[in-house]
C-alpha positions in Angstrom: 25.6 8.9 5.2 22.4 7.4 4.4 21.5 3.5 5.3 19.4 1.2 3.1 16.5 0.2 5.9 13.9 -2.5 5.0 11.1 -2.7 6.3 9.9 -5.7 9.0 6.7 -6.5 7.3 7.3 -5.8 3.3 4.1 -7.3 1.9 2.5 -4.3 4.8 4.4 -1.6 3.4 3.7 1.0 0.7 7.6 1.8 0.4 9.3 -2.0 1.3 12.9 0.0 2.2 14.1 3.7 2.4 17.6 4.7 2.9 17.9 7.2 6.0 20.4 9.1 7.4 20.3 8.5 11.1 21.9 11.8 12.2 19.9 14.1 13.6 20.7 17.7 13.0 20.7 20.7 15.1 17.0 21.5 13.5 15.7 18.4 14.2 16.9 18.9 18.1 15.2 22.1 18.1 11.9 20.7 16.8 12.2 17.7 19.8 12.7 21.2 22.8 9.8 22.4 20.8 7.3 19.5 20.7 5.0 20.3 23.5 1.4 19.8 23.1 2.1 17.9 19.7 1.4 14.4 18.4 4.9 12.6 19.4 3.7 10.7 15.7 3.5 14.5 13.8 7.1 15.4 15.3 8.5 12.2 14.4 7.6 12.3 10.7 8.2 16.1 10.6 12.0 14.9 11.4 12.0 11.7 9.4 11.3 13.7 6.6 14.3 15.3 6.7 16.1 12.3 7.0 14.1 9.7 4.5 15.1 9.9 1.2 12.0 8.4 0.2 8.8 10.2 1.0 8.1 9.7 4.8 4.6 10.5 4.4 4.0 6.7 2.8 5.3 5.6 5.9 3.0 3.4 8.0 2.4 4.1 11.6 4.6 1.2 13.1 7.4 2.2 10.3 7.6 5.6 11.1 8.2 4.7 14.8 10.8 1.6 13.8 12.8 4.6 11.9 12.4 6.8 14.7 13.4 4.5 17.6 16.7 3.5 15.3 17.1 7.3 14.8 17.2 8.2 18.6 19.3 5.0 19.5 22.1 6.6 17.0 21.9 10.2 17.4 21.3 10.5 21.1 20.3 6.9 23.1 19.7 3.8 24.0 18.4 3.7 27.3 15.6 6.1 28.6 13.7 6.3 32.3 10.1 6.0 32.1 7.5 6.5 35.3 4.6 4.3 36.0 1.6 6.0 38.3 0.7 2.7 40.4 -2.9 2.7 40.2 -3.4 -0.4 43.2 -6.2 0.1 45.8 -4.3 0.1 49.3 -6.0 -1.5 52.8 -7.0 2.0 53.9 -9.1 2.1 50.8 -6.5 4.7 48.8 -5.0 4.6 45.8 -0.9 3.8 45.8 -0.5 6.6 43.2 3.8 6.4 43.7 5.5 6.5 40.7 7.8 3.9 39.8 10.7 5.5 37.2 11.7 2.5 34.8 14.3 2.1 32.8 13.8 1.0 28.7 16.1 0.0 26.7 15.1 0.9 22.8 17.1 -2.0 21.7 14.4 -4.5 23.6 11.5 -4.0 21.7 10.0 -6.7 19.8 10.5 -6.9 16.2 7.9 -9.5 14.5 8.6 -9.8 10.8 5.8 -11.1 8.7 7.0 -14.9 7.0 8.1 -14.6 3.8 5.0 -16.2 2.5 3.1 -14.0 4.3 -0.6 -12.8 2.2 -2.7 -9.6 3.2 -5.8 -10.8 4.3 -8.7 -9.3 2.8 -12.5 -8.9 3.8 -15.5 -8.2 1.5 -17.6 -4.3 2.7 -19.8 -2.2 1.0 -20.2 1.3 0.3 -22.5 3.4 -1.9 -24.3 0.0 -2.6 -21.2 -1.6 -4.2 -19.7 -4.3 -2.3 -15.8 -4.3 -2.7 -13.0 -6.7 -1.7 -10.4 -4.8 0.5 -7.4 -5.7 1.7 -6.6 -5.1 5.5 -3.0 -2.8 4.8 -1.9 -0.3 7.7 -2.8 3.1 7.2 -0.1 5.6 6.6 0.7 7.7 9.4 -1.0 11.0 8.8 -3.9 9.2 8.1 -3.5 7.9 11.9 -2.7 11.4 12.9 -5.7 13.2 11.1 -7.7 10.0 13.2 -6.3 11.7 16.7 -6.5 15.2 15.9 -10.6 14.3 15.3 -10.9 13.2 18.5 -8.8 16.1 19.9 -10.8 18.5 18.4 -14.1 16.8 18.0 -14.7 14.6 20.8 -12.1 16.5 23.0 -10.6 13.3 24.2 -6.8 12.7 24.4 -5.4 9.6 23.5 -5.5 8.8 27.5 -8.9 9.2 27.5 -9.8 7.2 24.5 -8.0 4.8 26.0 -10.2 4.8 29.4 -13.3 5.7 28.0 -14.7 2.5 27.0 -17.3 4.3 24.2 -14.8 6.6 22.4 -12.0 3.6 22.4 -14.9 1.5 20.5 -15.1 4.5 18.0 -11.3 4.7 17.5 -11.0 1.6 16.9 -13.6 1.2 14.5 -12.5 4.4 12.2 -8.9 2.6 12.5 -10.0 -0.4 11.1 -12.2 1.2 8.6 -8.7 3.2 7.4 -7.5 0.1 7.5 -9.1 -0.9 4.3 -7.9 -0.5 0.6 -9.4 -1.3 -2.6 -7.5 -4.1 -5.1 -6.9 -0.5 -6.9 -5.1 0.5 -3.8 -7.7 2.5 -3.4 -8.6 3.5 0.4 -12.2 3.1 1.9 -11.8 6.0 3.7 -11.3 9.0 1.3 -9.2 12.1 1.9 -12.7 14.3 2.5 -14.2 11.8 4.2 -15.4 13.3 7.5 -15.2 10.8 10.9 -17.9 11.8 12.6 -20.2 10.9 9.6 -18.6 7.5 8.9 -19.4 6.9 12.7 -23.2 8.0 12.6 -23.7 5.4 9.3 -21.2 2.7 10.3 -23.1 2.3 14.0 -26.5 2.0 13.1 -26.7 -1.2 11.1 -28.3 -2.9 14.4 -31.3 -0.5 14.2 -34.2 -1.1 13.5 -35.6 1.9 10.9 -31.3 2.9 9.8 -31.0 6.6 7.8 -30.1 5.9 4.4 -26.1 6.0 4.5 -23.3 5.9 2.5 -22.1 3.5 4.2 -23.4 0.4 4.4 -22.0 -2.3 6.6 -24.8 -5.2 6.7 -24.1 -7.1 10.1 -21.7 -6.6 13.1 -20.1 -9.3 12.9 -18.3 -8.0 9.2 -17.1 -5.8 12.0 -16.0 -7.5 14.5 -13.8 -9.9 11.6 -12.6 -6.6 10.2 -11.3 -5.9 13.7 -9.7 -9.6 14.1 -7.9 -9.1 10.9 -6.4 -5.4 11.6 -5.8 -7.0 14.8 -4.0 -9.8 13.1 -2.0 -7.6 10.8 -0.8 -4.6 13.3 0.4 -7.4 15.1 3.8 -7.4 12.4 6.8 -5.2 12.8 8.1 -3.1 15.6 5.7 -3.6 18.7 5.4 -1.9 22.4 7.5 -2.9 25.2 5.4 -4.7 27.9 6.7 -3.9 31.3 6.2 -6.2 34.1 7.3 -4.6 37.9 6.4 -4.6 41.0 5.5 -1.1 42.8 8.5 0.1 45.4 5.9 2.0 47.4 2.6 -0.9 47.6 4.4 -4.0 46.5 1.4 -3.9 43.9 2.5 -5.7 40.1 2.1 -3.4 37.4 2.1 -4.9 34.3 1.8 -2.1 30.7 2.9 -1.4 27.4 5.0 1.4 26.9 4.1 2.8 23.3 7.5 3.1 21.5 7.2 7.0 20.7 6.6 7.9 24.8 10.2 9.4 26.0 11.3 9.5 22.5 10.4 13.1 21.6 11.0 14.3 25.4 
């Protein structure tokens, strides 16, 4: 039986609510055995798919995961173990390495509506030579997912590494921001045949001195630096991580990290 769901942060949101049936079916547990090697985001909206009446592919990144998380708290649990890799320097000069298995709770994670007076902040950029209002609106989730499979395929960098490389996280997280704008048409900046790697080269070079001409054509850093404040600002509504705070059992070392909300709940 489906359930009328609506979504945390509305004025965010290209659908507002969806009515979803929360039962899994044997299909959909074959496709979680099956996941290996995928984007825990692709197998999440393959399966919510089946389950949204709405189309799931309008779905933003943090309301696809929301949906999921109340999906796998109905049709299978609550409570799943985690393990944290200590990563604390020890007096003999090693690392700990000991991993600490951690129990989460679904339930727990924080849910940070947008106030009911809530308006989409919006940023002047230009491209072709036409300078555009946008609004700052969360991409939908393929969008996010074609962002990743780039830097699979592309840079070769999981989303560990982008995480820990300090030059390709810069670069994620300004083509997220740049997805992160849409047009008062509801147009997005980023078109569908848009290629990364080329919105990279032009968006980067507006320091230099002698620039290639571009069809892209953002003036100063600091319009990017505010762009990344305000998508900052506005992924900061609806479902969120779960921060875990613990000590390590083996070094005694404090471990403090967000869990994302899709880790364990495709496994």
């Amino acid at each position: 039986m489906k359930q009328t769901i609506k979504m945390p942060a509305p004025q965010l949101s290209y659908l507002k609510e969806v009515n979803i049936d929360l039962e899994m079916t044997g299909r959909h547990y074959a496709l979680l055995a099956s996941c290996e090697g995928q984007l825990p985001e692709d197998v999440a909206l393959s399966i919510l798919r089946d389950l949204v009446e709405e189309d799931a592919t309008q779905l933003t990144l943090s309301e696809l995961r929301y949906l999921f998380m109340l999906v796998k708290i109905n049709s299978l649990e609550n409570k799943y173990t985690v393990g944290f890799q200590c990563q604390h320097i020890k007096e003999d000069g090693t690392i700990c390495n000991h991993v600490n298995q951690i129990e989460i709770f679904l339930s727990d994670a924080d849910l940070n509506p947008t106030p009911s007076d809530y308006e989409v902040p919006t940023i002047k950029f230009r491209r072709d030579e036409t300078e555009k209002e946008y609004r700052i609106m969360p991409p939908k989730a393929p969008r996010i997912s074609a962002l990743y499979n780039f830097f699979v395929t592309q840079k070769n960098a999981d989303q560990e590494k982008i995480v820990k490389d300090k030059t390709l996280s810069f670069e994620f997280v300004f083509l997220q921001a740049l997805l992160h704008l849409v047009d008062m048409n509801g147009n997005p900046f980023v078109k569908e045949d848009d290629n990364f790697a080329d919105l990279l080269d032009t968006g980067l070079c507006e320091d230099h001195k002698t620039p290639k001409p571009t069809v892209l054509n953002i003036n100063k850093m600091s319009t990017i630096n505010k762009l990344i404040d305000l998508v900052n600002e506005v992924d900061s509504y609806g479902v969120q991580p779960t921060t875990v705070d613990i000590t390590c059992e083996e070094c005694g070392g404090r471990i403090i990290v967000q869990v994302p909300l899709l880790t364990g709940l495709v496994d």
